[in-house]
TORMI-651582 format. One record per residue (C-alpha): x, y, z. Coordinates in steps of 0.2 Angstrom, whole numbers, padded with zeros to 4 digits, always signed. Layout:
<rs>
XYZ;...
</rs>
This chain:
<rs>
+0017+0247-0035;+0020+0248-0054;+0016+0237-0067;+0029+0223-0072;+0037+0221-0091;+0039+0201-0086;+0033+0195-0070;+0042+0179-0061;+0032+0160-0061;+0029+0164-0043;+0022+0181-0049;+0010+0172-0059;+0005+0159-0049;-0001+0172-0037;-0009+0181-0050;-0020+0161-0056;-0024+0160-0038;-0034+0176-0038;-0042+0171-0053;-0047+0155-0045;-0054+0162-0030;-0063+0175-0040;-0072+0165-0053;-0073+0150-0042;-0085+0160-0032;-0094+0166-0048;-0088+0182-0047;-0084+0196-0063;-0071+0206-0065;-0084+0220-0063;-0090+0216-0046;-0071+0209-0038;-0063+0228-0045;-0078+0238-0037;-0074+0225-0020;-0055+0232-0018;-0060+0248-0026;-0049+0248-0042;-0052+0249-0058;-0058+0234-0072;-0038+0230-0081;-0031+0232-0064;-0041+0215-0058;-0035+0208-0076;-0015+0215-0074;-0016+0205-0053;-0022+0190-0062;-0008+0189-0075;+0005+0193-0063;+0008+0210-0067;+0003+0219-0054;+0004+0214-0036;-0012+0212-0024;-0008+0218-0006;-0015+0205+0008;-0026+0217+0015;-0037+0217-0003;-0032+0197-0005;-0040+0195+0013;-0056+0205+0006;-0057+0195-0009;-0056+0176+0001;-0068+0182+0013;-0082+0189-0003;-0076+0172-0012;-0081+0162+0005;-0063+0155+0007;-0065+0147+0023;-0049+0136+0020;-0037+0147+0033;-0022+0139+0028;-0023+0141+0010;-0026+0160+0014;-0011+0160+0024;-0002+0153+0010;-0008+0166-0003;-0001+0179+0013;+0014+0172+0009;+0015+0173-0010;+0009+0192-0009;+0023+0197+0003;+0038+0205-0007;+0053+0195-0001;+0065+0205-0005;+0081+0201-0015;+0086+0184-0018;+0103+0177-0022;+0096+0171-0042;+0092+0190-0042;+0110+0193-0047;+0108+0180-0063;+0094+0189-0068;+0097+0198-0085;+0111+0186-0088;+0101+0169-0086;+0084+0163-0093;+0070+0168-0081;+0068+0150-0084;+0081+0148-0073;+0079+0158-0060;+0058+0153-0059;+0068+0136-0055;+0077+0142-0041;+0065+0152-0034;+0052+0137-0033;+0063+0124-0027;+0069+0140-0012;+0051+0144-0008;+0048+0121-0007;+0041+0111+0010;+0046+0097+0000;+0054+0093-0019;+0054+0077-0026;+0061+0074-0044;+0061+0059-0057;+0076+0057-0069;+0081+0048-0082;+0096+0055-0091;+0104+0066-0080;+0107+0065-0061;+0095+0080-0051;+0102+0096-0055;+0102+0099-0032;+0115+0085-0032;+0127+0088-0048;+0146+0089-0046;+0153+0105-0055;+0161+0094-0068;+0146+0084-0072;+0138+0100-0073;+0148+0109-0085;+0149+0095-0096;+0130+0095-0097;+0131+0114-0103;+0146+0111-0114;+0134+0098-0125;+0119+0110-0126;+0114+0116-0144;+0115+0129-0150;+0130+0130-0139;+0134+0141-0125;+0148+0153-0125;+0161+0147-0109;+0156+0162-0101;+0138+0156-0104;+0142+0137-0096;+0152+0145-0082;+0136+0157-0077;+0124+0138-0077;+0138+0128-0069;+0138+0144-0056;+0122+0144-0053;+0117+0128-0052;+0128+0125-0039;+0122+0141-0029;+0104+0130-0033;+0112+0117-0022;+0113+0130-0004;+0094+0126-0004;+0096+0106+0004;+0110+0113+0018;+0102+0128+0023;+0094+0129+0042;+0078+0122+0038;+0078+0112+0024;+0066+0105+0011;+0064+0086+0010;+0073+0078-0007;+0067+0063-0014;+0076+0061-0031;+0069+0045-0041;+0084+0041-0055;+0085+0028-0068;+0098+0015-0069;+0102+0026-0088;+0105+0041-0078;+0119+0033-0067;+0129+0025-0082;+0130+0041-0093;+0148+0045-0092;+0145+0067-0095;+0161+0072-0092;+0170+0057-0096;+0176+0040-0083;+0183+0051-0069;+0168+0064-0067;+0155+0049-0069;+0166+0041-0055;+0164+0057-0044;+0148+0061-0049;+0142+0043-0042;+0151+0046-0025;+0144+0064-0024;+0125+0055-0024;+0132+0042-0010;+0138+0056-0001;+0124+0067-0003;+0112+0050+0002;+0118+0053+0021;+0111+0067+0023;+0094+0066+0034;+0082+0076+0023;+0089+0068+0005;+0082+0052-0001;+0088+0043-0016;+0079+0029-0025;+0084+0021-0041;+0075+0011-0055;+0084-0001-0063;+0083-0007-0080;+0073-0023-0076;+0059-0013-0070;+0054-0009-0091;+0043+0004-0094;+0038+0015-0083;+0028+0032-0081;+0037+0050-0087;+0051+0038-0096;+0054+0054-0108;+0055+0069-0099;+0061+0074-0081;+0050+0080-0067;+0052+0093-0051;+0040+0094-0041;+0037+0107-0029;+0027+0105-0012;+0019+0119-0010;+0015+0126+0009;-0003+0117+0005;-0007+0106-0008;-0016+0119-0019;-0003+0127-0020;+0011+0112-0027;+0019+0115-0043;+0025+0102-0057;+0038+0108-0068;+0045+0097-0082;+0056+0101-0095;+0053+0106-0115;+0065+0111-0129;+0058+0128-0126;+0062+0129-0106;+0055+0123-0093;+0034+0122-0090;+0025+0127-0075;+0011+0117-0072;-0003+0118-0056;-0019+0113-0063;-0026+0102-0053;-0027+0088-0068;-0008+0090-0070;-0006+0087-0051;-0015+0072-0050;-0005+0065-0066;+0011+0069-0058;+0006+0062-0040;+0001+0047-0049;+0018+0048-0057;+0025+0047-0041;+0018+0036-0032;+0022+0023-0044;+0039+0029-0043;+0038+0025-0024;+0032+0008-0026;+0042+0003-0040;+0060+0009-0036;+0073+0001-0024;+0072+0007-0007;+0084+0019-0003;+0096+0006+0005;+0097-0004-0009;+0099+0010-0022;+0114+0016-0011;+0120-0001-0014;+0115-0002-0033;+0125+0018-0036;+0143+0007-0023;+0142-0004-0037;+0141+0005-0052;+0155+0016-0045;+0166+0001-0042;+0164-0002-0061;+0170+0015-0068;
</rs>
């Protein structure tokens, strides 16, 4: 399989794991490219994402590296196996691979949970609410530009309704709910949206409200992505460059932390249905 020019976050992440395995076990790059019989940059290029590792060689690693952890291996299976085209494929080239990294980690999820603070979660905007977020983006976006974000976002959305779904927890403060993007009526919408969306079994929605105060993450947001094991989770938060992919296991720990506080702090999903009735009765 030939090299890559620019390798996905899934790619990548692939590619880190290998790496872990490897000098995990105290193995050089020497001794892991004579194990699968290539040569020295080949083990480097897996390692950065470039090349891809077939599962009969990622089996043959795990077992030198004594991985005993079968599902872990299985979940690494499943990182090395080409899925084929994807529906963010057809952004690619046209979008920020930012963007499509997105998608793709919240497609391949067991499980996503997100805290907010200015925005409602991406998965749950309204078109409007959408575009209007694009529209204030600086420098600014050509409309052609906001039409292909408001458009693929939405496409982002099919992940929550498909046959199998992920679990959705979305954590969203008070701030987010009263920022009017779009103006009165698409706030109005927007809030009726997240009520709607509320009922549906696998989507949870839990609100802090002002009086909490301070609290963890106040000035970024958060996705996190359960991964098919807990190795394998991702934390991606956003940065005026794009969006950061983090899964070291510090980064984790930080962000479960997070979220855990965000459980025990925030209204139960019952009363921060209520809390989002309210605020829409206002608008």
């Amino acid at each position: 399989m030939a090299a890559r020019t620019a390798p996905t976050q899934r790619q990548k992440r692939l590619g880190a794991e290998v790496r872990k395995l490897r000098t995990g076990a105290g193995m050089s790059i020497e001794y892991a490219a004579g194990l699968l019989g290539v040569d020295r940059s080949k083990i480097s290029h897996i390692e950065s994402g470039i090349r891809h590792i077939s599962t009969d060689r990622l089996r043959t690693l795990a077992t030198h590296c004594e991985c005993t952890d079968e599902e872990y291996v299985s979940a690494l299976f499943e990182l090395a196996t080409p899925s084929g085209r994807n529906w963010w494929d057809q952004y690619r080239g046209r979008l920020s691979p930012g963007l499509l990294d997105i998608a793709e980690l919240e497609w391949h999820a067991v499980g996503i949970q997100t805290t907010q603070t200015a925005h409602v979660p991406g998965l749950l905007q309204t078109e409007d609410y959408a575009r209007s977020i694009f529209a204030a983006v600086l420098p600014a976006l050509s409309r052609l530009e906001v039409e292909l974000r408001v458009a693929h976002r939405m496409e982002r959305q099919q992940v929550l309704g498909r046959e199998q779904p992920p679990g959705f927890m979305g954590y969203v403060h008070e701030a987010a709910l009263r920022m009017r993007f779009g103006g009165r009526e698409a706030a109005r919408s927007q809030l009726n949206a997240l009520i709607a969306a509320s009922d549906r079994d696998n989507v949870t929605i839990r609100i802090v409200p002002f009086e909490r105060g301070s609290f963890p993450g106040a000035g970024h947001a958060l996705l996190y992505a359960e991964g098919a094991v807990s190795q394998l989770d991702t934390a991606q938060v956003d940065s005026a460059h794009g969006p950061d992919f983090l899964h070291t296991e510090p980064h984790l720990a930080k962000y479960r932390a997070h979220l855990e506080w965000m459980d025990k702090e925030c209204l139960s999903a019952s009363a921060s249905r209520d809390f989002i009735h309210g605020l829409a009765r206002e608008l």
